[in-house]
N, C-alpha and C positions, 0 to 999 in steps of 0.2 A: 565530198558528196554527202557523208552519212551528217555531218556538220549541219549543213542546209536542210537536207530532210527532216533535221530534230528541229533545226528552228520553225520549219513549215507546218509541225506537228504541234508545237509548241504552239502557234499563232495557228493552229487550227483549220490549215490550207490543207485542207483532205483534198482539194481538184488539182492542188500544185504537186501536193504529196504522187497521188498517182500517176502523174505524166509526165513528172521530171524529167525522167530516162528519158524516156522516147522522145521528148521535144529536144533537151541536148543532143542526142544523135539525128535528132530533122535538120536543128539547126547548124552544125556541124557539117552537115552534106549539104546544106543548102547554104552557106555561108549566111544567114542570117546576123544581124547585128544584135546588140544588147537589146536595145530596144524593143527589137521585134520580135526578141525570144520571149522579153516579158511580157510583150503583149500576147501571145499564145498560153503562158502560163494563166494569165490574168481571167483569158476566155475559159478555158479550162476548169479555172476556179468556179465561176459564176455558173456556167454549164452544170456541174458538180454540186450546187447551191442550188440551182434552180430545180434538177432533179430530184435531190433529200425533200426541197421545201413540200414538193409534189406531193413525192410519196409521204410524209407524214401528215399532208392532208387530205390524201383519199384513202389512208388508215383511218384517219379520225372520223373521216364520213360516214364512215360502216352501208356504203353503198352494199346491197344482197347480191348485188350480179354486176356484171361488167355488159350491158345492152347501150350499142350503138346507136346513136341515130339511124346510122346509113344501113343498120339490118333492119330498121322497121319497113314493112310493106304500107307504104299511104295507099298503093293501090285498093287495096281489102279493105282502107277503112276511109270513102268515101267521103263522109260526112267531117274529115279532117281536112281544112283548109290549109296546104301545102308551103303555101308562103305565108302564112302566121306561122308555123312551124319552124320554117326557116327565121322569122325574125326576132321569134323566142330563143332561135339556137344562138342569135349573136348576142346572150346576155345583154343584153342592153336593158331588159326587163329589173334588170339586179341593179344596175347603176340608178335609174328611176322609182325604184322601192318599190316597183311594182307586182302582182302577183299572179298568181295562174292557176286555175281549177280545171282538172278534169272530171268530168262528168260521164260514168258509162257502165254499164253491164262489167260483170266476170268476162275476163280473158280480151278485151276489147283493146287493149297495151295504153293503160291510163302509167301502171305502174312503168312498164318499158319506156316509154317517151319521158315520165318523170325522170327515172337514171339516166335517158342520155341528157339531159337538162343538165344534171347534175353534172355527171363527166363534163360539158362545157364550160360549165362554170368552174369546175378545178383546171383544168387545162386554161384557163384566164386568169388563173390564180386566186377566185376565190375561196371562203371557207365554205363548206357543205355540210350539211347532217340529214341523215336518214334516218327515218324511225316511221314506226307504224303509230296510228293513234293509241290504238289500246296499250303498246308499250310504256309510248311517253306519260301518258296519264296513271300509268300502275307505277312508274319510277317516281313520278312525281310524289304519287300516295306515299309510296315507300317513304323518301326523302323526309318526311314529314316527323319519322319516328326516331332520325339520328341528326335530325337542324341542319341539313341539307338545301331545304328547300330552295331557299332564293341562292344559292350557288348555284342550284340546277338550274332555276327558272332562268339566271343572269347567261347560265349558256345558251341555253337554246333561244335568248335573245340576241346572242353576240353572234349567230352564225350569220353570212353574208346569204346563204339560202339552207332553207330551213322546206324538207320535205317532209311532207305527213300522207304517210301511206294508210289505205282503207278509213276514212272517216265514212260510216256508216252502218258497220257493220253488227255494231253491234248499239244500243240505246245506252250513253250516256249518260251516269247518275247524278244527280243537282253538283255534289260537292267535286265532282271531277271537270264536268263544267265549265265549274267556277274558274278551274283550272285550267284548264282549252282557252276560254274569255283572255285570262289574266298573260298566257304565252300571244296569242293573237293580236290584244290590245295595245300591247311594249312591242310587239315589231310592227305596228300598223305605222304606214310612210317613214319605217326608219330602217325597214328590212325586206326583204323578196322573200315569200314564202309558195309554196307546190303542193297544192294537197290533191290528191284521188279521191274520190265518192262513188260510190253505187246509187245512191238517193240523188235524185232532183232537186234544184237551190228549193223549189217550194215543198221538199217534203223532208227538210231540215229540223223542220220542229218537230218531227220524231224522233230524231238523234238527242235532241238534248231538252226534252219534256216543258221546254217553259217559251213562252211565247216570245218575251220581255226580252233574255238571253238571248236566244237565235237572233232575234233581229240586230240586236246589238253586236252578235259576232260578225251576221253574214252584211251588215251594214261598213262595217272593217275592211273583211273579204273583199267585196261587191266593189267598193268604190275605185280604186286603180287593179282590174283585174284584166285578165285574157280569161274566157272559159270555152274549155272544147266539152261541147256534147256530141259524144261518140253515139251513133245510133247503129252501128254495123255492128256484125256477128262477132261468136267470140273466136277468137284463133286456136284455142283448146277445143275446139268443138270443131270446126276447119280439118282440126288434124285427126280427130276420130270418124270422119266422116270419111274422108279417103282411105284411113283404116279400112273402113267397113267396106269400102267399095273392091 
């Protein structure tokens, strides 16, 4: 026994490693043949594979929260069409490079519906990254000072979905931009990207001060997109309201 477990350690069978035992002792009362013992070992493995692969791609996603689809309330937010909702959830969005904009007020769940976006797409095995705009744009600056840059920029183009939380929040300076542009441009029809806003697609060219620019990003954006304009209340405001009551 300790034999096979070093070789299974050896060849890196951490799902054979773990079930050894138990599956000789299933097969063993259940008279199972060679065959069919390996075949449960083998499932075991992948099983075993399939969970590591997971988990070290919703570590690497740095989702903020663990928000379900099935706890968002559609009820409360009317202006959300239910079955687009649903046919965003079957990724299929990601396999067509296509993209998605929510559009809406604080607290309206532009960010909640993008993580469960996200969760979907790791549960289908794709890759994910979260990041807020202001972050990605300050990492980027940073990158700049230790020749980083195009390894960063190469990631955040390699992700199968690529989230940008709060684009709007704050105005955009020319050389960061440049920056936004140049992330946007290299996954345009070659990647699925989810960005939130607080600003209207026409009140863009505040975000990013140049006329020229915006139209050139949200002309990227715009062309294979979904976008939900949230016009319901917020849910943080929902809940201090029955507070008060």
């Amino acid at each position: 026994m300790q034999d096979v477990l070093k070789s299974f350690k050896e060849f890196k069978l951490s799902g054979m490693v773990a079930s050894l035992e138990e599956r000789l002792n299933y097969a063993k009362s259940n008279k199972l043949s060679h065959q069919q013992l390996l075949e449960l070992l083998c499932e075991d493995e992948v099983s075993m594979r399939r969970e590591n692969n997971y988990k070290k791609r919703y570590s690497a996603s740095k989702l903020p929260s663990n928000k379900r689809l099935e706890d968002f309330n559609l009820d409360f937010q009317p202006s959300i069409d239910a079955k687009i909702v649903s046919d965003i959830a079957t990724c299929q969005f990601i396999d067509k490079k296509e993209d998605v904009i929510f559009v809406g007020g604080p607290g309206t769940g532009k960010t909640h519906l993008s993580i469960s976006f996200g969760l979907k797409a790791l549960e289908r095995g794709y890759s994910v990254r979260f990041i807020t705009v202001s972050d990605m744009l300050n990492n980027l600056h940073l990158s700049r000072a230790d020749n980083s840059y195009h390894k960063q920029i190469k990631r955040l183009v390699d992700y199968d979905l690529l989230i940008l939380d709060e684009l709007g929040f704050k105005t955009i300076p020319k050389f960061a931009a440049d920056d936004f542009f140049n992330v946007i441009s290299r996954r345009y029809e070659k990647k699925s990207t989810i960005i939130t806003t607080n600003k209207s697609i026409s009140e863009w060219n505040d975000i990013f001060e140049e006329a020229v620019l915006t139209q050139a990003i949200t002309d990227r954006l715009l062309h294979h997109s979904t976008i939900f304009d949230i016009k319901g209340p917020s849910y943080r405001t929902k809940s201090v309201v029955k507070e008060a009551a």
